[in-house]
C-alpha positions as CSV (number, residue, x, y, z in Angstrom):
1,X,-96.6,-72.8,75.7
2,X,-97.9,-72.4,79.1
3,X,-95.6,-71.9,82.4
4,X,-97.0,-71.1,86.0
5,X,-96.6,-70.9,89.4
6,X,-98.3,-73.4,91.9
7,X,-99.1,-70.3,94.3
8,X,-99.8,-67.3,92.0
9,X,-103.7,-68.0,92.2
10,X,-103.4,-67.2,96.0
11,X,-101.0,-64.3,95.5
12,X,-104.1,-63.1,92.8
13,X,-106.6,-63.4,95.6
14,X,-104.6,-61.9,98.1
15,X,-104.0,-58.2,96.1
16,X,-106.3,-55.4,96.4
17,X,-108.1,-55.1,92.9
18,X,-106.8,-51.7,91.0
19,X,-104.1,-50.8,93.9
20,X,-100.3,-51.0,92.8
21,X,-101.3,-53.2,89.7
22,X,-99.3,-52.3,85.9
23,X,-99.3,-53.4,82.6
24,X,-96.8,-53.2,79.7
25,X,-98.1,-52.0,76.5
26,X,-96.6,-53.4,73.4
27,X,-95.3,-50.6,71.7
28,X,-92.9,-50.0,75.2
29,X,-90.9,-53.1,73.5
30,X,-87.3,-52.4,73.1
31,X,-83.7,-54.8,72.7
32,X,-83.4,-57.5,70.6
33,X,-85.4,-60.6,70.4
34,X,-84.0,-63.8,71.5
35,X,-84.5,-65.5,67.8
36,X,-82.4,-69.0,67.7
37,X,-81.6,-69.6,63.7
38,X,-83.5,-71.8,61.9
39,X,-82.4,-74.1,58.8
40,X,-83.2,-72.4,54.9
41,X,-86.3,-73.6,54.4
42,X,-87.0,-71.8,50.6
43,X,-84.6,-69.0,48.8
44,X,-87.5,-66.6,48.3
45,X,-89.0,-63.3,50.2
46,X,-92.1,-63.1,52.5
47,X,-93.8,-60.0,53.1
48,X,-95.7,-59.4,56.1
49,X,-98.7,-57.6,56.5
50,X,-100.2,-54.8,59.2
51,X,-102.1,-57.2,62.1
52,X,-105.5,-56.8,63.4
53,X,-106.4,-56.8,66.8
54,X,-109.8,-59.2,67.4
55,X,-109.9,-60.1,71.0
56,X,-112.2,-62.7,72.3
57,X,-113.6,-59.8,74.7
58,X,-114.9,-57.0,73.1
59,X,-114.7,-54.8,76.9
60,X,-110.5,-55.1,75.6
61,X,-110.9,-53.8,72.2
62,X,-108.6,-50.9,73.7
63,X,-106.0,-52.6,75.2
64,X,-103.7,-52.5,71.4
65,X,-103.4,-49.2,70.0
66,X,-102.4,-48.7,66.2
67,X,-98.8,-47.7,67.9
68,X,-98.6,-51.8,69.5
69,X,-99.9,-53.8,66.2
70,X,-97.3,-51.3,64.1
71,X,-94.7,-52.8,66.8
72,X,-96.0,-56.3,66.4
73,X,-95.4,-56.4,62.1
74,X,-91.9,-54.6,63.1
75,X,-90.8,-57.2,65.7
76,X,-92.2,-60.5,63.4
77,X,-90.1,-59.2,60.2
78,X,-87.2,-58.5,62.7
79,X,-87.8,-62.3,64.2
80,X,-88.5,-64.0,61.5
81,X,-85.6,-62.7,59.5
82,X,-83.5,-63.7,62.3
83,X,-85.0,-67.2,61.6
84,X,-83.3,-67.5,58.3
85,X,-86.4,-69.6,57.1
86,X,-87.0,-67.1,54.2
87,X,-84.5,-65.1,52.5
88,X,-85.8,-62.0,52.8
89,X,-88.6,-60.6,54.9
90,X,-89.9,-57.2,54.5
91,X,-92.8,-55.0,56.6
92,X,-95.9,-53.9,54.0
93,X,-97.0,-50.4,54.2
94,X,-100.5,-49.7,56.3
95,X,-101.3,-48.2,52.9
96,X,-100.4,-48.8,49.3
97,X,-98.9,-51.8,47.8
98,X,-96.8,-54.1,49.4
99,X,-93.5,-54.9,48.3
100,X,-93.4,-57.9,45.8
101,X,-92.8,-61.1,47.2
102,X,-93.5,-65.1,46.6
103,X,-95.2,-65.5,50.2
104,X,-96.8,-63.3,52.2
105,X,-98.1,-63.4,55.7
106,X,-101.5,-61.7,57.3
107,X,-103.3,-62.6,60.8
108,X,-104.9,-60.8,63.7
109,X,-104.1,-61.2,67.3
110,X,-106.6,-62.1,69.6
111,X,-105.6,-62.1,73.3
112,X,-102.8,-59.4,74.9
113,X,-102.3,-59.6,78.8
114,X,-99.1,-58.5,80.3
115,X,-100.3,-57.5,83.9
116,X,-98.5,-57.2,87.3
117,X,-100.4,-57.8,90.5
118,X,-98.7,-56.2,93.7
119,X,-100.2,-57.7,97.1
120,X,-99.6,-54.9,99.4
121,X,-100.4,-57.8,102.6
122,X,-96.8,-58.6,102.4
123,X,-94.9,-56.0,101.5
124,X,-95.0,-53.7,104.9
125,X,-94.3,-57.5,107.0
126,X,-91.2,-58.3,104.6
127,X,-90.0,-54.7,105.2
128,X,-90.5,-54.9,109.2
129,X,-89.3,-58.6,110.0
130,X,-86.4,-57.7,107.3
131,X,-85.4,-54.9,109.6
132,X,-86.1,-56.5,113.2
133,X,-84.2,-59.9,112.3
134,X,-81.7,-59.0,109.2
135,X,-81.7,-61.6,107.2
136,X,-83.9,-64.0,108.6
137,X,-87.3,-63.3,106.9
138,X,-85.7,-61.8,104.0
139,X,-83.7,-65.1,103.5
140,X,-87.6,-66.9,103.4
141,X,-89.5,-63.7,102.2
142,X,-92.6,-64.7,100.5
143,X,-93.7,-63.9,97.1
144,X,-94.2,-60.1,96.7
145,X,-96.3,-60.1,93.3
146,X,-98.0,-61.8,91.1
147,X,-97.6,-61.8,87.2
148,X,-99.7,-62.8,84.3
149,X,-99.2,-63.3,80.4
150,X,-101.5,-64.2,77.7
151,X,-100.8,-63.5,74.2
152,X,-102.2,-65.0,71.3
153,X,-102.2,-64.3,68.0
154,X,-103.5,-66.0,64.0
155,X,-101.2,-66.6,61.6
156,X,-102.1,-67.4,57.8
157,X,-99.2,-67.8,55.0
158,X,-100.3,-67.3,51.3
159,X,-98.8,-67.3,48.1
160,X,-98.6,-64.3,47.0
161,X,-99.0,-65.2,42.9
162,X,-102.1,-67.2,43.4
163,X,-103.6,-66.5,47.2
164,X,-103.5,-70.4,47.7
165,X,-103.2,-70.3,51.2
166,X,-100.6,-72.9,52.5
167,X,-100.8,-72.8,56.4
168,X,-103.4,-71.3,59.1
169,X,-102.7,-71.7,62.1
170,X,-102.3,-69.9,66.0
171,X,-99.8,-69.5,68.9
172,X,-100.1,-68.9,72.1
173,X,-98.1,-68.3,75.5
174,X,-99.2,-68.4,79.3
175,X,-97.7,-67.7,82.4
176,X,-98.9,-66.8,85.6
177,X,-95.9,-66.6,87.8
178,X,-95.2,-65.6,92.1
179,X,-92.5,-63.4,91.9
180,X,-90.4,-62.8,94.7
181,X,-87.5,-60.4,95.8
182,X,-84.9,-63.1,94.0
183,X,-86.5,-63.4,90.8
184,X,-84.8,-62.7,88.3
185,X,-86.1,-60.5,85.3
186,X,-84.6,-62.6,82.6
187,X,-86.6,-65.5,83.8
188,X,-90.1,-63.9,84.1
189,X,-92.0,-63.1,81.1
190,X,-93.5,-60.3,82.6
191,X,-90.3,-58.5,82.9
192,X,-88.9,-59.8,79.9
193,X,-91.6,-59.8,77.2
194,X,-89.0,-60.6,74.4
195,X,-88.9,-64.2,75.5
196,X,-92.6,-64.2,74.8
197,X,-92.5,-62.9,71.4
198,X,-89.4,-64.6,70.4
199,X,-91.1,-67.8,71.3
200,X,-94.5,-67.3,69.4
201,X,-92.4,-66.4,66.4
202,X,-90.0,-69.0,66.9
203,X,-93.0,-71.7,66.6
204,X,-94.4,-69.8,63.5
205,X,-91.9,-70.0,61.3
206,X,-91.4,-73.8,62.5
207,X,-94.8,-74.3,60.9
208,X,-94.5,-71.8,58.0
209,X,-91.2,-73.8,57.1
210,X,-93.0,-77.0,57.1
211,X,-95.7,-75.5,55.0
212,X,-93.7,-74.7,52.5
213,X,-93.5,-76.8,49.1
């Protein structure tokens, strides 16, 4: 899943490193996740277990605090029992047993980005030739940030009677996006990291409902 923006890489270049750059941290998640439902795939329960954070850099072993992976288990049970595939999905406890189940799902996720990259050249023209002409260059103003998204994350579904693992697999999402004055929230995933999450989950339990016998 990968969306971007033709110009973004020259809006990158063009920001000062470190000056008017933010991030969104996981746990800062709030609302409700835009989940389509899925068809039954099997009347029994899934539990899903605490995530791991492995990323491919060790320098951004930081970047997911136990507060963001306890945030991650929430959201999956709360998107994947919106996805209907299972009839009942629980969270298991960081410690002590889980809760009984037929299926039960573990992984680790292995790349978090959510970063916003101001480019200070434009903003002080867009305010001056916005006040000299009106509407002129605001009606054309150029892009004002750029945004970037990467989030990955491994999935494995097991039976929970046996351990006979029935599906492995990862999902991903990209963007790198120029964001302007117009742009609306609801269509960047920077500003709207539910569309993200709802589809990584939406793709999982695709796969975990084909897995199933």
């Amino acid at each position: 899943m990968r969306r971007s923006h033709p110009i973004a890489l020259l809006l990158l270049l063009l920001s000062v490193p470190g000056a008017g750059c933010t991030s969104f941290s996981l746990h800062e998640q709030s609302g409700v996740l835009p989940m389509p439902k899925l068809r039954r795939a099997a009347e029994a329960s899934l539990v899903v277990l605490p995530f791991t954070y492995a990323p491919e850099d060790a320098d951004d072993a930081g970047d997911l605090t136990p507060a963001d992976l306890s945030k991650w288990q929430n959201l999956l049970v709360s998107g994947l029992d919106q996805a209907n595939v299972f009839a009942t999905v629980e969270a298991a406890p960081e410690a002590g047993s889980p809760p009984a189940a037929e299926y039960v799902l573990s992984g680790r996720i292995t790349r978090f980005q959510f970063q916003k990259n101001w480019v200070p050249t434009f903003f002080p023209i867009h305010l001056g030739l916005s006040f000299l002409t009106l509407t002129g260059y605001t009606a054309f103003g150029g892009p004002l940030t750029a945004t970037i998204v990467r989030f990955a994350t491994d999935f494995e579904l097991v039976r929970a009677d046996t351990g006979e693992r029935l599906a492995a697999f990862d999902e991903s999402y990209r963007s790198t996006r120029a964001v302007n004055v117009y742009t609306k929230g609801s269509e960047n995933p920077y500003d709207y990291p539910n569309l993200v999450f709802a589809r990584v989950i939406e793709s999982a339990a695709q796969k975990m409902a084909a897995a199933l016998p």
